[in-house]
DSSP file (Angstrom, degrees, kcal/mol; ACC not computed):
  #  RESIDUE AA STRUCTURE BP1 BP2  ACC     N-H-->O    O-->H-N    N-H-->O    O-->H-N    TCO  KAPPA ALPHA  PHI   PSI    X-CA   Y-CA   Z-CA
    1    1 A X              0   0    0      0, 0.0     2,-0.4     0, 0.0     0, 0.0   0.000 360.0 360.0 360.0 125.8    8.6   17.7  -19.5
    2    2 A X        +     0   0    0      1,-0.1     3,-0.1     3,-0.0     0, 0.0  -0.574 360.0 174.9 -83.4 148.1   10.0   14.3  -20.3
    3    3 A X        +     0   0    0     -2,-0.4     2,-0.4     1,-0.3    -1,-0.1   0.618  67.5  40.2-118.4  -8.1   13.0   14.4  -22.8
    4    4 A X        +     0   0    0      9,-0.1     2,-0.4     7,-0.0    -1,-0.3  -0.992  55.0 161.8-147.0 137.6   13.7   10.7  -22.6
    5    5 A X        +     0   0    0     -2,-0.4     2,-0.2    -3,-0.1    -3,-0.0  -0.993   3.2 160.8-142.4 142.1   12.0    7.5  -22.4
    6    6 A X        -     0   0    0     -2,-0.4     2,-0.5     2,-0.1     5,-0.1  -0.872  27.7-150.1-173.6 159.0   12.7    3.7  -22.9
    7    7 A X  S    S+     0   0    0     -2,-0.2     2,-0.3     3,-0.1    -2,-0.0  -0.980  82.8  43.0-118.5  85.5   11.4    0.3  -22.0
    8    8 A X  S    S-     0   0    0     -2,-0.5    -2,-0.1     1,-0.0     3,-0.0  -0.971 107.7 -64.7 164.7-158.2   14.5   -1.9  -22.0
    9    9 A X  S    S+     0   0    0     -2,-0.3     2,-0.3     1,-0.1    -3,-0.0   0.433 103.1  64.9 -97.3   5.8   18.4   -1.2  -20.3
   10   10 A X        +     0   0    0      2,-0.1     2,-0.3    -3,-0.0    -1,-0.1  -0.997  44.4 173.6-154.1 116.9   19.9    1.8  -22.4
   11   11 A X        -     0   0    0     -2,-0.3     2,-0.3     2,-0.1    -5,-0.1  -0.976  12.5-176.5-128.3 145.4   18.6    5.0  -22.4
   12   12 A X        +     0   0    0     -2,-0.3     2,-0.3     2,-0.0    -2,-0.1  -0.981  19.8 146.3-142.4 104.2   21.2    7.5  -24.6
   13   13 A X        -     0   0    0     -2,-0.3     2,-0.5    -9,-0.1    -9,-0.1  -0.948  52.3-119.2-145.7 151.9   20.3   11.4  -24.8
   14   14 A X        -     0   0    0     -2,-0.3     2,-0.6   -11,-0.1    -2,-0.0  -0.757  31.3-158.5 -85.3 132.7   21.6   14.6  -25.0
   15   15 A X        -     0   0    0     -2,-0.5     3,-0.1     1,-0.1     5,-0.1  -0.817  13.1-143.0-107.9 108.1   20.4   16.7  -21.7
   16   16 A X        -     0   0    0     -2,-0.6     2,-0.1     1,-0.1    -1,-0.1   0.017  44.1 -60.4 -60.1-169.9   20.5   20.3  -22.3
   17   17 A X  S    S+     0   0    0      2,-0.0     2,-0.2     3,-0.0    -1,-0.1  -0.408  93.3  45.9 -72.6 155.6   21.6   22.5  -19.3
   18   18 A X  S    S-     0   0    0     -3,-0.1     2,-0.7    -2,-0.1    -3,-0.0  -0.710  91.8 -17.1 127.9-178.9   19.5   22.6  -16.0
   19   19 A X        -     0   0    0     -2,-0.2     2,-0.4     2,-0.0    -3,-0.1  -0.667  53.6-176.5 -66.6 116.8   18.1   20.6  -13.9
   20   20 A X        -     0   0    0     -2,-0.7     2,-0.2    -5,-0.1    -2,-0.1  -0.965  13.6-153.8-118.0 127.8   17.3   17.4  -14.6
   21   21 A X        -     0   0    0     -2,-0.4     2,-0.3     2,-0.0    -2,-0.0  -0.870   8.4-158.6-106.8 148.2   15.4   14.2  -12.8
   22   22 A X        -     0   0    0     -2,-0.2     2,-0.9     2,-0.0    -2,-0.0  -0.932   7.6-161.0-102.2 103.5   16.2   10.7  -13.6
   23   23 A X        -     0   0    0     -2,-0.3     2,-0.7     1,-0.0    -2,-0.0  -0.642   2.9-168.8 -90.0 120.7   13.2    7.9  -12.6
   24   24 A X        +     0   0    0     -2,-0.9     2,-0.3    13,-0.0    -1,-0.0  -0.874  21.5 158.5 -75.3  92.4   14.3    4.7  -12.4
   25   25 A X        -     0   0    0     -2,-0.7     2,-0.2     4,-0.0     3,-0.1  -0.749  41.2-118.3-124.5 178.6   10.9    2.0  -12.2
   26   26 A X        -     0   0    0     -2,-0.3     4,-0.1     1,-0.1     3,-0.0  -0.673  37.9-108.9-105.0 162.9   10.1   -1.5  -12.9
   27   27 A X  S    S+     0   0    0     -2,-0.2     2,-0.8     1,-0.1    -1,-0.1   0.913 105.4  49.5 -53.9 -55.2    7.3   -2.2  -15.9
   28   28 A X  S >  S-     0   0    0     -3,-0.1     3,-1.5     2,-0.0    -1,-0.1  -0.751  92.7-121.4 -97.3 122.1    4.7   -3.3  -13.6
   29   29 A X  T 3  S+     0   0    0     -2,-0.8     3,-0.1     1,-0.2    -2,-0.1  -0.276 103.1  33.5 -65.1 159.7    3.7   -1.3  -10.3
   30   30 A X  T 3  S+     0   0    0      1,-0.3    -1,-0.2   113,-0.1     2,-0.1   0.094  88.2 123.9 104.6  -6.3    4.1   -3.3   -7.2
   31   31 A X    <   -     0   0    0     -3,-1.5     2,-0.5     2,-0.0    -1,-0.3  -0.158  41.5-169.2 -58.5 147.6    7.3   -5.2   -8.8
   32   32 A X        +     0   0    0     -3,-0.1     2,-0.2    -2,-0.1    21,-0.0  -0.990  19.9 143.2-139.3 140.5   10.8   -4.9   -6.3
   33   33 A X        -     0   0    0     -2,-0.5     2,-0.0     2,-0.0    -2,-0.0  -0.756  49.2 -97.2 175.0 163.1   13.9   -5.8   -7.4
   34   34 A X        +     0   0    0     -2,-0.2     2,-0.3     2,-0.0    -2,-0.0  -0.339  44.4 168.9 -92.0 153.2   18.0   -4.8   -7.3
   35   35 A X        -     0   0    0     -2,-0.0     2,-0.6     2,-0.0    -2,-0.0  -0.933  27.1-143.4-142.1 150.8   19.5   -2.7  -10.4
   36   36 A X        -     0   0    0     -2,-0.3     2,-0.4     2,-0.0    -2,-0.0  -0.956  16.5-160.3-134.7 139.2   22.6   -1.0  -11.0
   37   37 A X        -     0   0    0     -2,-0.6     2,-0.3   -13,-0.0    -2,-0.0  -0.739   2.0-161.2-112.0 140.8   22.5    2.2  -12.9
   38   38 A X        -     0   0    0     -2,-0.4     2,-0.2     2,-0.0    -2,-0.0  -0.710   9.0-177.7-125.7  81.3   25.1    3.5  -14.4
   39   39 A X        +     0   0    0     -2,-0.3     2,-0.3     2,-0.0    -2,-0.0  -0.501   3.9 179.8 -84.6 130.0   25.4    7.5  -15.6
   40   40 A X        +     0   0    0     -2,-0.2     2,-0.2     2,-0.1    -2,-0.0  -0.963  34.7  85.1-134.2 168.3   28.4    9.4  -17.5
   41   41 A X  S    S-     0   0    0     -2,-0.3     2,-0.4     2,-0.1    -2,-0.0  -0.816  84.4 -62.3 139.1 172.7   28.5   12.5  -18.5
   42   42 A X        +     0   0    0     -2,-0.2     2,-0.3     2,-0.0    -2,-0.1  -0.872  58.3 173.8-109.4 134.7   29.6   16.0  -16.9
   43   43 A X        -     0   0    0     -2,-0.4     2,-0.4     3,-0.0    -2,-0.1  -0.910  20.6-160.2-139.7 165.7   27.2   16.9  -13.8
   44   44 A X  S    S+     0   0    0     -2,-0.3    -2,-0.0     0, 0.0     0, 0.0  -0.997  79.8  14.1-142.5 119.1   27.5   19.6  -11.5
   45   45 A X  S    S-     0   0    0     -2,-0.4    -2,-0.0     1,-0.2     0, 0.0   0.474  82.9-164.5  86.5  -8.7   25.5   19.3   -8.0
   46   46 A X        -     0   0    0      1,-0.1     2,-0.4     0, 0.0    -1,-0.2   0.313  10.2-176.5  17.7  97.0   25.1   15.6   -8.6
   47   47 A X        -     0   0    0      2,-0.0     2,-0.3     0, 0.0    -1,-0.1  -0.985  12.1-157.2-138.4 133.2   22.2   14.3   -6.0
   48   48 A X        -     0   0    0     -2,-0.4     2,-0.3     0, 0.0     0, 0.0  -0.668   8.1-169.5-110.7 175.3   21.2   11.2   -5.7
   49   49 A X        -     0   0    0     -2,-0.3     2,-0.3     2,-0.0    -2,-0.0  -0.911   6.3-167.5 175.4 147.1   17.7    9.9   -4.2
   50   50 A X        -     0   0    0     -2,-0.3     2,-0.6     0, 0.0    97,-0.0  -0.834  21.9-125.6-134.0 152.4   16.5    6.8   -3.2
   51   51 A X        -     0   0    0     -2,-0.3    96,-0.1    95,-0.1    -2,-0.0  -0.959  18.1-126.1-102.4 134.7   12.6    6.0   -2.5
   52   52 A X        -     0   0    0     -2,-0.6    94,-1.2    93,-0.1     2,-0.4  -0.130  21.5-152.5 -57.1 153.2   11.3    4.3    0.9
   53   53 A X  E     -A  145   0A   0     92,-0.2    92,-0.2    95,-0.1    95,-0.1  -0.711  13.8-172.3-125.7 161.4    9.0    1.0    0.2
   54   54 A X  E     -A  144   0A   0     90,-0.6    90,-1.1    -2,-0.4     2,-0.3  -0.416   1.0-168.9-144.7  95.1    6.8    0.6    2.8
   55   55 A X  E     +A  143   0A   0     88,-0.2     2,-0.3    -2,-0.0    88,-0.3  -0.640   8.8 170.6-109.5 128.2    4.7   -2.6    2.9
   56   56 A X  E     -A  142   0A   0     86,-1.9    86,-1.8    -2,-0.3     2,-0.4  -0.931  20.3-155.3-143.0 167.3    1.6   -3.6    5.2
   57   57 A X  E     +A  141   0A   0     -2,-0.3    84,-0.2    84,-0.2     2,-0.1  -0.975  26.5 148.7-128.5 120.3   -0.8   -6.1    5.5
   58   58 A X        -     0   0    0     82,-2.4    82,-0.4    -2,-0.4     2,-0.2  -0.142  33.7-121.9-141.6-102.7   -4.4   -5.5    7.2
   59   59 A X        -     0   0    0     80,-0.3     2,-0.3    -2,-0.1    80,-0.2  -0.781   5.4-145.3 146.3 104.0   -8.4   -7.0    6.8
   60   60 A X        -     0   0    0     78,-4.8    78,-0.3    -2,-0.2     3,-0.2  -0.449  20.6-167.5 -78.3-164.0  -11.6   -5.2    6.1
   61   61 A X  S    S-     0   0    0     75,-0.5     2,-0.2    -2,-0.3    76,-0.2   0.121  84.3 -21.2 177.8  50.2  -14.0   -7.4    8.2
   62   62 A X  S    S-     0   0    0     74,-0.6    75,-0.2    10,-0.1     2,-0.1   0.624  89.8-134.5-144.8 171.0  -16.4   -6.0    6.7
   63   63 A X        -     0   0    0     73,-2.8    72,-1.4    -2,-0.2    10,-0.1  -0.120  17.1-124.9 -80.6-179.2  -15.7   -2.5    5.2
   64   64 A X    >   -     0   0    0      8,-0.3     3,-1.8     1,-0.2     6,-0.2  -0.122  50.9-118.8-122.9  44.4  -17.7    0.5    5.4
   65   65 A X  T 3  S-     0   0    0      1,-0.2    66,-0.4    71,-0.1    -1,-0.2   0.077  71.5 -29.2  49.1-156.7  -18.0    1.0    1.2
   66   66 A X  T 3  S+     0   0    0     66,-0.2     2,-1.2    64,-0.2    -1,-0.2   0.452 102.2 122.5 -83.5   3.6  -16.6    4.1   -0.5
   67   67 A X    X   -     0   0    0     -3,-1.8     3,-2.7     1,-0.2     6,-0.1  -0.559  44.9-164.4 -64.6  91.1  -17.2    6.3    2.9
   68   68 A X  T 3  S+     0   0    0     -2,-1.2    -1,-0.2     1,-0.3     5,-0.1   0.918  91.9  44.3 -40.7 -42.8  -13.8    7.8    3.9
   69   69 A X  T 3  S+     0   0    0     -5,-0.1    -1,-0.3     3,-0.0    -2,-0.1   0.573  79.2 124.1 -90.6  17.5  -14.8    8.8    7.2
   70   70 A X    X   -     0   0    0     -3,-2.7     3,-1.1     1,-0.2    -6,-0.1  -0.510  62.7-139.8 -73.3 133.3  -16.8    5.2    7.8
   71   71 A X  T 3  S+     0   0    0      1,-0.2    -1,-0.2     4,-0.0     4,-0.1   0.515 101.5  76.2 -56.8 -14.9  -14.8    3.9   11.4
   72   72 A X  T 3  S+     0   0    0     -5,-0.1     2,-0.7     2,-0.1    -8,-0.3   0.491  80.6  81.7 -82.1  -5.3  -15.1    0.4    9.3
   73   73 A X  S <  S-     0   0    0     -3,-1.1    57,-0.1   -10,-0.1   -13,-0.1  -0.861  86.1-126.7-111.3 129.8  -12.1    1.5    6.9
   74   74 A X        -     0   0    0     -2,-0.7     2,-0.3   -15,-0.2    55,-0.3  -0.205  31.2-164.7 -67.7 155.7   -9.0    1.1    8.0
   75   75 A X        -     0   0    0     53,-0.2    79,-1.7    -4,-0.1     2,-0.3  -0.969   3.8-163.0-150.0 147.5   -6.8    4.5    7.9
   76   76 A X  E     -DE 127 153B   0     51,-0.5    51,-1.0    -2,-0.3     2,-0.3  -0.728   9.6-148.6-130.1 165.1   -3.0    5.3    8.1
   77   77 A X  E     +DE 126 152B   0     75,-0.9    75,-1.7    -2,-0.3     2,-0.3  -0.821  27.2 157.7  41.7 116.9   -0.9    8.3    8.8
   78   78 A X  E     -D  125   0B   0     47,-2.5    47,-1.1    -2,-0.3     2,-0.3  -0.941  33.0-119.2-167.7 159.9    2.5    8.7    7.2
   79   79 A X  E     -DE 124 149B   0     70,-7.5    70,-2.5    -2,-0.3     2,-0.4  -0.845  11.3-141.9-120.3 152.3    4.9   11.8    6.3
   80   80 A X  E     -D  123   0B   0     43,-1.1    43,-1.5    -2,-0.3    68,-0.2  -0.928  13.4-160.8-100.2  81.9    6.1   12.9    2.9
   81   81 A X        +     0   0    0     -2,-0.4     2,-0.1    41,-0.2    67,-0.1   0.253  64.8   6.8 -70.9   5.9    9.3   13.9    3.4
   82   82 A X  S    S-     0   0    0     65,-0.4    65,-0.3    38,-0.1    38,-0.1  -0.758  97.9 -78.5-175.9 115.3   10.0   16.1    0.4
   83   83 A X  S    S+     0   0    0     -2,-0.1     2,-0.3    36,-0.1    38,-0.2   0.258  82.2 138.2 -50.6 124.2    7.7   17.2   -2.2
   84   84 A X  E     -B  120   0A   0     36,-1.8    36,-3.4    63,-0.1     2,-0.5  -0.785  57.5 -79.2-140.0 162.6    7.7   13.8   -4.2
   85   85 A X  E     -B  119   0A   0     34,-0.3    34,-0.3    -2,-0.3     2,-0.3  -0.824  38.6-152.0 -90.2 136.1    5.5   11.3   -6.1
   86   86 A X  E     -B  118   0A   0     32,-2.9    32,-2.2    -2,-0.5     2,-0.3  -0.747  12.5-176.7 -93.6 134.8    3.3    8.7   -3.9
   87   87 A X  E     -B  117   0A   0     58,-0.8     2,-0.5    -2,-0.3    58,-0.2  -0.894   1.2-177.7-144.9 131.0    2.6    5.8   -5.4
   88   88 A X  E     +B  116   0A   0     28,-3.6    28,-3.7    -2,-0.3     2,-0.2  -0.960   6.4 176.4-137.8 125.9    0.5    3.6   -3.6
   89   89 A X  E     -BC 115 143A   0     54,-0.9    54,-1.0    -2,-0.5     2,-0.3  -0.696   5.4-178.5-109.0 153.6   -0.7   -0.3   -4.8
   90   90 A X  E     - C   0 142A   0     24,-1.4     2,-0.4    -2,-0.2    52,-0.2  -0.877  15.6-147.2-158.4 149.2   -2.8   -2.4   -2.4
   91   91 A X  E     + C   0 141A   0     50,-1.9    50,-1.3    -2,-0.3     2,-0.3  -0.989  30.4 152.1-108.1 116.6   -3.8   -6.1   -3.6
   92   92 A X  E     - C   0 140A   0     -2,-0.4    48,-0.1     2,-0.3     4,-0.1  -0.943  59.3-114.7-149.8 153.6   -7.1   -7.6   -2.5
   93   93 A X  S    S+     0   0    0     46,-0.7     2,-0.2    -2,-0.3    47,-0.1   0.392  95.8  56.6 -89.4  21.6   -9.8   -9.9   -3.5
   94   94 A X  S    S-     0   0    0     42,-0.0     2,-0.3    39,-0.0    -2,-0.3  -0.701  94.8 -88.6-130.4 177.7  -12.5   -6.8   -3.8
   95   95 A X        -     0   0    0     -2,-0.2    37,-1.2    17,-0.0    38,-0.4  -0.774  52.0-154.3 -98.2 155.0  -12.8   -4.1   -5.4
   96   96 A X  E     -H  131   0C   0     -2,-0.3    17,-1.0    35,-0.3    35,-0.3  -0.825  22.6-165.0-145.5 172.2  -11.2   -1.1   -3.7
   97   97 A X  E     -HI 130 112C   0     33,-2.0    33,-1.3    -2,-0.2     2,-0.5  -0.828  19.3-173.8-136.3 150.2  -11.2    3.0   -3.2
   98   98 A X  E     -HI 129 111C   0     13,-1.2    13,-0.9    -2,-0.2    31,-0.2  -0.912   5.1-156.9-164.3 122.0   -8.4    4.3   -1.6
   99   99 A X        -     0   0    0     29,-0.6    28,-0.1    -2,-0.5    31,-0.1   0.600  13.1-147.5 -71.2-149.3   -8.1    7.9   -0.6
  100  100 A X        -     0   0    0     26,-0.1     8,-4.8    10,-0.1     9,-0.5  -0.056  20.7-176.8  89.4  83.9   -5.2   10.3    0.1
  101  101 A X  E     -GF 107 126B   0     25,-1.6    25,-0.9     6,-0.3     2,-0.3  -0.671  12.3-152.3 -87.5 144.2   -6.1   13.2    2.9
  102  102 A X  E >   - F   0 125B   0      4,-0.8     3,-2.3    23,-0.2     4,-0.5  -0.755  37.9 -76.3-110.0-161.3   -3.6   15.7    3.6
  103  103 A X  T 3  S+     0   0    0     21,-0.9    22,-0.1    -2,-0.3    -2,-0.0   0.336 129.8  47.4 -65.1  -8.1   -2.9   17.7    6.8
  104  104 A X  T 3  S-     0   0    0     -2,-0.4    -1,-0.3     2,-0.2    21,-0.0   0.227 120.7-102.0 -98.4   1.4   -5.8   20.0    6.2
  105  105 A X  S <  S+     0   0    0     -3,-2.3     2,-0.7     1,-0.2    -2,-0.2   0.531  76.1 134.0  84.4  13.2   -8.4   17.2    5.4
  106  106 A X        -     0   0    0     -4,-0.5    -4,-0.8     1,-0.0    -1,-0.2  -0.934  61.0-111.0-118.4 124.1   -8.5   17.6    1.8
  107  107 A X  B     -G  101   0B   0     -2,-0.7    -6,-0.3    -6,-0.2     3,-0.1  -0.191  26.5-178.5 -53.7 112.2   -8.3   14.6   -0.8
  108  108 A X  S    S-     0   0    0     -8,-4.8     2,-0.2     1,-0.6    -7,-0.2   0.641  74.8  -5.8 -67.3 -28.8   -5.1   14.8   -2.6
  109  109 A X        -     0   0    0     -9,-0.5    -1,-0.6     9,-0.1     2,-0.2  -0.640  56.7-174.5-171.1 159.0   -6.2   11.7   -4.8
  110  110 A X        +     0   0    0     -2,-0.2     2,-0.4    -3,-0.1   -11,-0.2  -0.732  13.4 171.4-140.0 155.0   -8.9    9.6   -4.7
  111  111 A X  E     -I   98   0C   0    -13,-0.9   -13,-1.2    -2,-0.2     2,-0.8  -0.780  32.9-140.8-172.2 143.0   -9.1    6.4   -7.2
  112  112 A X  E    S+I   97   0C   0     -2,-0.4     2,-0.3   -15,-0.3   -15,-0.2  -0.875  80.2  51.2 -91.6  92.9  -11.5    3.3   -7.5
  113  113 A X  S    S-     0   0    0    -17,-1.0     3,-0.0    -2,-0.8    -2,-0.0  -0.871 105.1 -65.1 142.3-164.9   -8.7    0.4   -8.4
  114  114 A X  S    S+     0   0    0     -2,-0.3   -24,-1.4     1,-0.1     2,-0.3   0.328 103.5  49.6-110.8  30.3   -5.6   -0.8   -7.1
  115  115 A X  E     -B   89   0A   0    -26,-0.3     2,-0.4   -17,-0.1   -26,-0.2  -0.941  50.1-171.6-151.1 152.5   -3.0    2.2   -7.4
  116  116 A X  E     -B   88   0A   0    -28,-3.7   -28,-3.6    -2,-0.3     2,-0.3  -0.952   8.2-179.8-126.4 134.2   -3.1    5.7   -6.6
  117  117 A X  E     +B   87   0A   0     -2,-0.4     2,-0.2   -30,-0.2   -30,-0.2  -0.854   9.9 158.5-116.6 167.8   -0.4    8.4   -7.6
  118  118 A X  E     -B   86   0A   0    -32,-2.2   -32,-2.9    -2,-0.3     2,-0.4  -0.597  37.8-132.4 178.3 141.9   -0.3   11.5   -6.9
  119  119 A X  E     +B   85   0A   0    -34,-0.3   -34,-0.3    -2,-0.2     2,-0.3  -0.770  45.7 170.9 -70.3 130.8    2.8   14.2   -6.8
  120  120 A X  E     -B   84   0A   0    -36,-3.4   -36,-1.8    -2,-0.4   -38,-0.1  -0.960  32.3 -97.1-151.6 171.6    2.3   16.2   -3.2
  121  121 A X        -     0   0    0     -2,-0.3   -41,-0.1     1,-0.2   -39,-0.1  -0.307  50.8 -79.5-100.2-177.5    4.0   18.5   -1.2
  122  122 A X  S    S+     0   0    0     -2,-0.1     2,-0.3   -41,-0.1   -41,-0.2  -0.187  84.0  76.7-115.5 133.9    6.1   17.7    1.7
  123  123 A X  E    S-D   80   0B   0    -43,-1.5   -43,-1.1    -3,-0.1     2,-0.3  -0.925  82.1 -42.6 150.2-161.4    3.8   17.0    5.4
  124  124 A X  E     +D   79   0B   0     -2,-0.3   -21,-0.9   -45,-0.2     2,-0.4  -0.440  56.9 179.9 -88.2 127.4    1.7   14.6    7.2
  125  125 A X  E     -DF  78 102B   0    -47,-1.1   -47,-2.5    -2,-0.3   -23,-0.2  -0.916  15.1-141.9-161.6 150.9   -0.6   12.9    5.2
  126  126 A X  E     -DF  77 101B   0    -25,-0.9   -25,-1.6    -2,-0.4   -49,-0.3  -0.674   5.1-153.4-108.1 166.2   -3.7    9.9    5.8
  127  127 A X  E     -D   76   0B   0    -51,-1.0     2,-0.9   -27,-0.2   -51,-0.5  -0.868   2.6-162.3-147.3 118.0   -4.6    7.3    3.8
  128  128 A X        -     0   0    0     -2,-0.2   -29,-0.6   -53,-0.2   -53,-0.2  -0.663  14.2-151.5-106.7  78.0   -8.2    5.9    4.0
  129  129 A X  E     -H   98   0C   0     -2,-0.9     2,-0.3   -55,-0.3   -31,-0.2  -0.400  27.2-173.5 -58.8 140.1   -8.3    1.9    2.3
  130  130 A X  E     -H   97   0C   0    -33,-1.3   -33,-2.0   -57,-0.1     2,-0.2  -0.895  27.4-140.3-143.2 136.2  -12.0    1.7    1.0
  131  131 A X  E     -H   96   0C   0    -66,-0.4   -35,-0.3    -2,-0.3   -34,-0.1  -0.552  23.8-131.1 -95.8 164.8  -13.9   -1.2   -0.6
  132  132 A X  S    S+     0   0    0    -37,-1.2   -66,-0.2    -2,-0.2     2,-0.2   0.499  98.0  38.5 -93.6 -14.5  -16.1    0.2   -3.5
  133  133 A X  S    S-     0   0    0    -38,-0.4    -2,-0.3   -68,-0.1     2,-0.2  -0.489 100.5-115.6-118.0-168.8  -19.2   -1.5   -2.4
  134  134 A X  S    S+     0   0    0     -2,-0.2   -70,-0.2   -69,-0.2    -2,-0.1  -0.697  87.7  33.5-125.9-168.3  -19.7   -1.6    1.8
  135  135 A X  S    S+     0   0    0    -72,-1.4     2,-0.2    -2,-0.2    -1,-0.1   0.643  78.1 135.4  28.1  31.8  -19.8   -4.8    4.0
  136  136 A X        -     0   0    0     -3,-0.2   -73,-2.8     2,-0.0   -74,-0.6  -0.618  46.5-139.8 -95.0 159.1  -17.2   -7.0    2.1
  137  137 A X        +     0   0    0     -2,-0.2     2,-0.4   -75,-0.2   -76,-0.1  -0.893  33.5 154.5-116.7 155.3  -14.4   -9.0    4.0
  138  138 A X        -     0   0    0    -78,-0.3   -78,-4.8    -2,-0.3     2,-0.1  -0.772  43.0-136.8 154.8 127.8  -10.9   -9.1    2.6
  139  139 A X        -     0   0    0     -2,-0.4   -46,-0.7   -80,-0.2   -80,-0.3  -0.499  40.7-173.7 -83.7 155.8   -7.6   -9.5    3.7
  140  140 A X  E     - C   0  92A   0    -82,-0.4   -82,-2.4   -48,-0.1     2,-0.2  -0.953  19.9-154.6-164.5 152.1   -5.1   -6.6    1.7
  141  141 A X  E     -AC  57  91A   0    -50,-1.3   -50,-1.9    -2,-0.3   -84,-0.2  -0.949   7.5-159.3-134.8 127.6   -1.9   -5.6    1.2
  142  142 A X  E     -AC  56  90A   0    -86,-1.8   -86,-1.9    -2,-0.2     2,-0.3  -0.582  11.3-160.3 -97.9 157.5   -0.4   -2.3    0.3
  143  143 A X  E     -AC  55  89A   0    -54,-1.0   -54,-0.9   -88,-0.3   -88,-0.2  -0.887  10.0-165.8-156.0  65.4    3.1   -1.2   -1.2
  144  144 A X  E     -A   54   0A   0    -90,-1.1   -90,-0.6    -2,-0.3     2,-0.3  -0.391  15.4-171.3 -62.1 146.3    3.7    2.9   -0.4
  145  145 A X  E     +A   53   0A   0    -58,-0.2   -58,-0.8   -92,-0.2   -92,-0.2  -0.989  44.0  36.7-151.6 138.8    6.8    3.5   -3.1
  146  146 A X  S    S-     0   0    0    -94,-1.2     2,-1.1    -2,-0.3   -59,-0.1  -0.505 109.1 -14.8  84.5-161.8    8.8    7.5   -2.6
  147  147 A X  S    S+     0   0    0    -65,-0.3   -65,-0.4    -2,-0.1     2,-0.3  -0.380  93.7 133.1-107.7  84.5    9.7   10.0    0.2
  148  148 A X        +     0   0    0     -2,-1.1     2,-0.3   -68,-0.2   -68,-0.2  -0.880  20.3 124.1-124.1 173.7    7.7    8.4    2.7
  149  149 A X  E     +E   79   0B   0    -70,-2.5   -70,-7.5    -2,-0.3   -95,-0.1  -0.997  37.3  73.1 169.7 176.6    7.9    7.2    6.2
  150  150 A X  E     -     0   0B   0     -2,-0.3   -73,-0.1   -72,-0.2    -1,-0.1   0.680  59.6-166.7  53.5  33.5    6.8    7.1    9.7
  151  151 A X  E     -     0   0B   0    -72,-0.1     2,-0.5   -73,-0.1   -73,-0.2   0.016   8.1-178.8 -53.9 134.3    3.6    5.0    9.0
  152  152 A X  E     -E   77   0B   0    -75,-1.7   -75,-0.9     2,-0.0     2,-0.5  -0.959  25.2-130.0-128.4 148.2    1.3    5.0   11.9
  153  153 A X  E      E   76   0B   0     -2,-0.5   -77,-0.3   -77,-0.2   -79,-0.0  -0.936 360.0 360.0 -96.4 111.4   -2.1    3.0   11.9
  154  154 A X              0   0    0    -79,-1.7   -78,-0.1    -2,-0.5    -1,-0.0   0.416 360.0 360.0 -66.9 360.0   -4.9    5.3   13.0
């Protein structure tokens, strides 16, 4: 449940007891840039958390359309190191489909545009870049953002 929200530098609320997450994001997905956050207050257990960028660059030449398993679509590997939100941008001059497999073969999200979220749980997980139509060429680049790592090209 969110209890606070704002679009600017000052967010002010009283947080009852429990557990509480704070997200820190920029306006616009795919944005990077340095911040410094500043919290008062009495906390207990204090933990702070950081999220992995991971940025790559590949090339349909041509794609294989909205088929996940088409050998024409380029595919990744990467682990989720804590159940966390994925949030995954990829910039191109087509329209694209972009998948999310996890370790059992089963779509965690799927999306027709150029970001995909999805909260998932901690493991091994692919990700199958997709054109929406088949045989287009396009150069792309993607932007993985939370507790990711170990990207492996399949």
């Amino acid at each position: 449940m969110v209890i606070g929200e704002v679009s600017g530098n000052r967010l002010s609320l009283k947080a009852g007891s429990g557990k509480h997450r704070l997200v820190v994001a920029t306006y616009n997905p795919g944005e990077v840039s340095s911040y410094a956050l500043k919290i008062t207050g009495n906390f207990e257990n204090f933990i702070e958390k950081t999220s992995n960028i991971i940025t790559f660059d590949d090339t349909w030449n041509p794609s294989g359309g909205r088929d996940r398993f088409s050998s024409l679509n380029p595919a990744y590997e990467f682990d989720v190191t804590e159940d966390s939100l994925v949030d995954i941008t990829i910039t191109s001059s087509v329209s694209n489909y972009m998948y999310l497999v996890d370790q059992y073969d089963i779509v965690a999200g799927d999306v027709s545009g150029d970001r995909l979220t999805a909260y998932v749980s901690a493991g091994r997980y692919k990700l199958v870049l997709a054109t929406y139509n088949p045989n287009l060429r396009s150069n792309f680049i993607v932007n993985m953002y939370g507790q990711v790592g170990n990207l492996n090209e399949l």
